[in-house]
N, C-alpha and C positions, 0 to 999 in steps of 0.2 A: 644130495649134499645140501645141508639148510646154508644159506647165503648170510654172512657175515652183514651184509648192507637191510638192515630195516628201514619200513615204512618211513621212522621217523628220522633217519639220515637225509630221506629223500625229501619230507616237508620242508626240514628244516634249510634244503639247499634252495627250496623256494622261499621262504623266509627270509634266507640274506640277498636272495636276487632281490625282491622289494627293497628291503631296506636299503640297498645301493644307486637305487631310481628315485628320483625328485619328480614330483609330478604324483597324478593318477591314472594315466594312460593303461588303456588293457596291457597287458601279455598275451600274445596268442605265437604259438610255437608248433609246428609240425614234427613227426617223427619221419625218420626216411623211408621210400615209399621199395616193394621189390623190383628189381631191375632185371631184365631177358635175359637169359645166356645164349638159349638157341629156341626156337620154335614156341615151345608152351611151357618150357622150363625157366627158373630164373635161378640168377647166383644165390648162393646164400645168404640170408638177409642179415645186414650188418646194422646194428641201428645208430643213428644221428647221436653223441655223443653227449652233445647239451640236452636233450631230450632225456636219455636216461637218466642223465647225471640230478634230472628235478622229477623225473617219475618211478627210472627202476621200471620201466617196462619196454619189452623185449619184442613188439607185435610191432608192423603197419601203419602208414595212413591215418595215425590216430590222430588229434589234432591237441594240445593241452589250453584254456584259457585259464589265465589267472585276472580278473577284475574287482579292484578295490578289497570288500571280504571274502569273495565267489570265486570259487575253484572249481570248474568242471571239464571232462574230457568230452569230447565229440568221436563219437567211435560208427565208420563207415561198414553198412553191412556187407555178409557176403552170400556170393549165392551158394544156394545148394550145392554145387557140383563144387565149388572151391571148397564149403565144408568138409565134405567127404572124403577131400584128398589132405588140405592143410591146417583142416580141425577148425570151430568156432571157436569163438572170443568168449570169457566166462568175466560178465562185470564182477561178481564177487572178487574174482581174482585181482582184477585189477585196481579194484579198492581196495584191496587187502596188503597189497605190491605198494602202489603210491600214497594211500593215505586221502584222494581226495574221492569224496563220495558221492559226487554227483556225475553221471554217467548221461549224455544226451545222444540218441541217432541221430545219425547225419543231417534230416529236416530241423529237428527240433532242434537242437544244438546251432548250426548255423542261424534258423531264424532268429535264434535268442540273441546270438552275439551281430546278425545284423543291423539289430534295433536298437543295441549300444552302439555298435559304429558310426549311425546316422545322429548323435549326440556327443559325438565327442573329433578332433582333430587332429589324435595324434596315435598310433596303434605301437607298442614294443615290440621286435619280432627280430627273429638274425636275418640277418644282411645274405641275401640269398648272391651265390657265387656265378659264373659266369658258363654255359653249358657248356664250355669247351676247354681247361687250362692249358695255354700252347705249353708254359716252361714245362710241365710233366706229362704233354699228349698221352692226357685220359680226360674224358665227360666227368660230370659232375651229377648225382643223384639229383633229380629236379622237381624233389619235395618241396624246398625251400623257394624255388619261384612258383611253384605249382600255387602253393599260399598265399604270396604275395602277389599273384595275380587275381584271385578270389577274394583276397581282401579289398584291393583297389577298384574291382570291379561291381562294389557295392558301395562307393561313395568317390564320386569323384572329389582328385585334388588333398584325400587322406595322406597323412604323413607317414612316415614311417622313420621308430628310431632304434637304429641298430643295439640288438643284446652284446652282439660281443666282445666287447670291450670290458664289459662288466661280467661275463660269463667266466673271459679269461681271466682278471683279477684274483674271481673265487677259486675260479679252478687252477692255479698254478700252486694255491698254498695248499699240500695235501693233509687230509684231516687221518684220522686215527684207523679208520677201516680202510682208507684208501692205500696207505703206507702198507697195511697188513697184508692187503692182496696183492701188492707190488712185490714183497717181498716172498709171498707164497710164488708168484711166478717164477721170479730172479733163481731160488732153489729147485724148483725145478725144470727149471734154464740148467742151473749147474750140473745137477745130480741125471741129467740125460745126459748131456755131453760127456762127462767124463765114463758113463756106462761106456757110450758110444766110442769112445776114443780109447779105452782101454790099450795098454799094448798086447795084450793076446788078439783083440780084435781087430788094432787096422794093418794087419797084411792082407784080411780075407776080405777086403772093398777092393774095388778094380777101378771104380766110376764111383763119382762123386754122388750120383742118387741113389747110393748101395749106403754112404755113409747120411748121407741126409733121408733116407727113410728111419735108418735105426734111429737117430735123432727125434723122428717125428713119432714113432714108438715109443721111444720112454716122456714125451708129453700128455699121449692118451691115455696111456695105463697108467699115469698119476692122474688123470682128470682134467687136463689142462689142454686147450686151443693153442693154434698159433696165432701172434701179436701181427704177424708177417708172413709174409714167402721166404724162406729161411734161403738161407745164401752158402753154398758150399762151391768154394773155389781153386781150383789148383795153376799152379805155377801163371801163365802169362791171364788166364781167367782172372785172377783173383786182382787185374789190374781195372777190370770192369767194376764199378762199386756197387753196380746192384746187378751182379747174372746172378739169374734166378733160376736158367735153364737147366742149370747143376748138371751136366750131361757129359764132361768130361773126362776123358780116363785119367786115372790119377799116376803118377810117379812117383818112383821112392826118389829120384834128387828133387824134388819140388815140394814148395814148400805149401801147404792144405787150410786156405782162411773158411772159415764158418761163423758168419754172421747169422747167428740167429735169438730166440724170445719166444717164452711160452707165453700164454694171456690167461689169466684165472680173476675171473668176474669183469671183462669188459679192460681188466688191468694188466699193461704191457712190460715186459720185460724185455731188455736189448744189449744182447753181450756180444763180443768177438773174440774170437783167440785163432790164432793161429800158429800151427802146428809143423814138426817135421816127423813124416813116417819114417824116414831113414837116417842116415847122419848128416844133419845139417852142412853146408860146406860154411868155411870161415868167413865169405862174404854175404851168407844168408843172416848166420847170427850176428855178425856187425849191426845190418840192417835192424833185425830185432828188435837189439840190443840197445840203439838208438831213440827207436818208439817204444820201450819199455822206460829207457830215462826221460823222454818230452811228456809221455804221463804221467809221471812222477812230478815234474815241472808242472805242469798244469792240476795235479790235485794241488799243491800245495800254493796256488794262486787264490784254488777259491774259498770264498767266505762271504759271509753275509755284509754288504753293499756295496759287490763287485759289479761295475758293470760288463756284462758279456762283451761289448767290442771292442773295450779295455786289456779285455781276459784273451781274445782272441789274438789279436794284434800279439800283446805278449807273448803269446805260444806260437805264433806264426814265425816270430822273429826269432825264439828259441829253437824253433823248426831249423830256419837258414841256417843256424850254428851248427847242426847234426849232419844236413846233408852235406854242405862246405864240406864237413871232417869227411863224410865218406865219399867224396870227390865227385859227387852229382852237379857242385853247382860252384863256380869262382865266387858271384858275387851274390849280394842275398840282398834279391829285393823282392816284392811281392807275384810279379811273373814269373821269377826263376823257381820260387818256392811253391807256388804253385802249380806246377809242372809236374811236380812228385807228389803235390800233396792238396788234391782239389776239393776239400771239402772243408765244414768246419769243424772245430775241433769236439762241441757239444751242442745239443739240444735236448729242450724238456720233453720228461717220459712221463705216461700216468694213462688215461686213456686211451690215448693213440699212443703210439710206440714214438710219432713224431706230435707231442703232444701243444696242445697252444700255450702261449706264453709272452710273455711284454719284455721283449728282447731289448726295451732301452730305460727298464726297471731295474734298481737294484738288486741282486738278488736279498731275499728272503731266509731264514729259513723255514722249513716244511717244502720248500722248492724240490723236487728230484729231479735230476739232469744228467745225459750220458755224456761219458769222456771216454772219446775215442781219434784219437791220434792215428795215422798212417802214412807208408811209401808207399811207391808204388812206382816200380821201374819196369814198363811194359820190355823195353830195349833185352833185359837181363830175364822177363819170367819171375822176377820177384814180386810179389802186393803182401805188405803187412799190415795190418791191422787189430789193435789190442783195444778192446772197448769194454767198460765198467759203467754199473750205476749206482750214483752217488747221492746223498739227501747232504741238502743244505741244511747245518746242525747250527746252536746258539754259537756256538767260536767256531766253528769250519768245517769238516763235511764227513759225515760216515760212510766208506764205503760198502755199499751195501750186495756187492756180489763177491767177496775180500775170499769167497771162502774157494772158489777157485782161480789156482795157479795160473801163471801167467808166463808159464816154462816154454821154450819152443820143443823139449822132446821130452 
């Protein structure tokens, strides 16, 4: 399949990265490097985000420097026995992919750029994260200090000034191919699930990984990845907001959430719907019912110079109104509400499924952002959750997954 994203989308996103920098400070920038799974295996290699986003290349360790008019990659060899299992690096390619045409080995390329470093005080590079995040206990790829420690260790007292700030900028406003392959995802997001959900087909699921393989079936046989670990949950599970373990036996009184997103070119897709296999009872669809009206509430908040914790607050407190009515809560304040409903109501999609963004920015448009509203009454076995994605338009927002229902049967 030829890739919608050319060389010169790719130039061009290093092009606005300079001109967004004051100064002449290099650019030097790592790709993410492969990380273990078990013994001499590694997971599958998922690349550094900003890195593509200014190369379009899909390898390793590669290193990118941008200085002054000089563009070139630093590409580390491999040996033999790696070739012959994970294939060589072809420069053609890689010129061909990003556009910049000077290719150095690891000696030559680092000696070049440490003979600028010893001339200058200040290097651009992202802000390498920390090997451990406690709030989401998981490591951190340690590409990003791997760099910054190689940098520093050829000039003492070198600066360093964080890219991302000016990475996110660019990248929260999506441009013309990026919108396309968001939307190639979102469709087929839709057109799996409703295969998969058919009513001739969910009697024959027993377990939730019966219905989350078919799901993951009609992603490959359109040509599409997943953005994520797709989430299929039934009755008191579906009060978990990320089981991922989908191990479940399913029931016909319970109600079946599926949070899932296919990825087509690096671009994520992130829908939910939640379903009844059998006849919903009148307290399930109340609940629905409920988070089908506070998204309703909340598309029509947003628009271009909302701010999110403006927008959020708002839904929070339209929240308390829903659950109040369905007797979850007397009074509505921000602990009672979040009791039922502990997340927010949106965040920016595009690369990552949880993608970056200046949360105390106006929005924009070319902004896309999901809207997803939920309960979640562990007590009863109910989690609903109904989630859309939406692009920030010149007066207010198209929803861009509109074309499937949002019916609980």
């Amino acid at each position: 399949m030829e890739s919608r994203f050319t060389s010169e989308f790719f130039a061009a996103n290093r092009q606005r990265l300079r001109g967004s920098l004051a100064g002449t400070a290099p650019i030097v920038m790592s790709a993410n490097g492969l990380l273990q799974r078990r013994a001499d295996s590694a997971y599958a290699f998922a690349q550094d985000a900003n890195f593509w986003y200014l190369t379009g290349i899909d390898e390793p360790d590669i290193v990118l420097v941008m200085d002054r008019d000089e563009e070139y990659l630093i590409v580390p060899g491999r040996s033999a026995s790696r070739q012959t299992f994970d294939g060589s690096l072809n420069d053609k390619e890689l010129i061909k992919r990003s556009s910049i045409q000077t290719i150095y080995d690891d000696k030559t390329g680092w000696g070049q750029l440490q003979n600028r470093l010893k001339k200058v005080k200040h290097v651009a590079t992202l802000a390498s994260p920390p090997a451990y995040i406690e709030h989401y206990g998981m490591y951190t790829n340690p590409a990003r200090a791997a760099l910054t420690a190689r940098l520093k260790s050829y000039k003492s007292g070198l600066e360093l000034i964080d890219l991302s700030p000016h990475l996110t900028r660019l990248r929260m406003t999506k441009q013309t191919e990026e919108l396309a392959a968001i939307q190639e995802a979102i469709d087929i997001t839709i057109s799996s699930l409703k295969e998969a959900t058919r009513p001739a087909k969910l009697p024959g699921y027993s377990y939730e990984y019966q219905l989350e393989a078919e799901i993951s079936r009609g992603f490959r046989r359109r040509g599409a990845g997943h953005a994520f670990e797709s989430i299929v949950a039934s009755g008191e599970q579906a009060c978990t907001l990320h089981n991922v373990a989908n191990s479940g036996k399913l029931a016909a009184d319970e109600l079946v959430l599926m949070d899932i997103g296919a990825e087509v070119e690096h671009y994520a897709a992130d829908i939910t719907r939640t379903i009844s296999r059998g006849k919903p009872s009148k307290r399930q669809q109340a609940v629905h019912a409920a988070v089908i009206d506070i998204q309703k509430f909340a598309f029509d908040l947003l628009k271009p110079g909302v701010l999110m914790k403006e927008y959020e607050q708002q839904v929070e407190d339209y929240m308390g109104e829903k659950l109040r009515e369905l007797g979850l809560i007397k009074t509505i304040n921000h602990k009672n509400v979040r009791k039922f409903y502990p997340h927010a109501t949106s965040h920016f999609l595009g690369l990552n499924v949880h993608d970056v963004g200046d949360y105390e920015r106006p929005l924009e448009p070319g902004t896309v952002l999901t809207v997803e509203p939920g309960i979640y009454i562990k007590d009863e076995g109910i989690g609903v959750r109904i989630e859309d994605d939406i692009l920030i338009t010149q007066k207010g927002i198209k929803i861009l997954s509109n074309k499937l229902p949002s019916t609980l049967s």
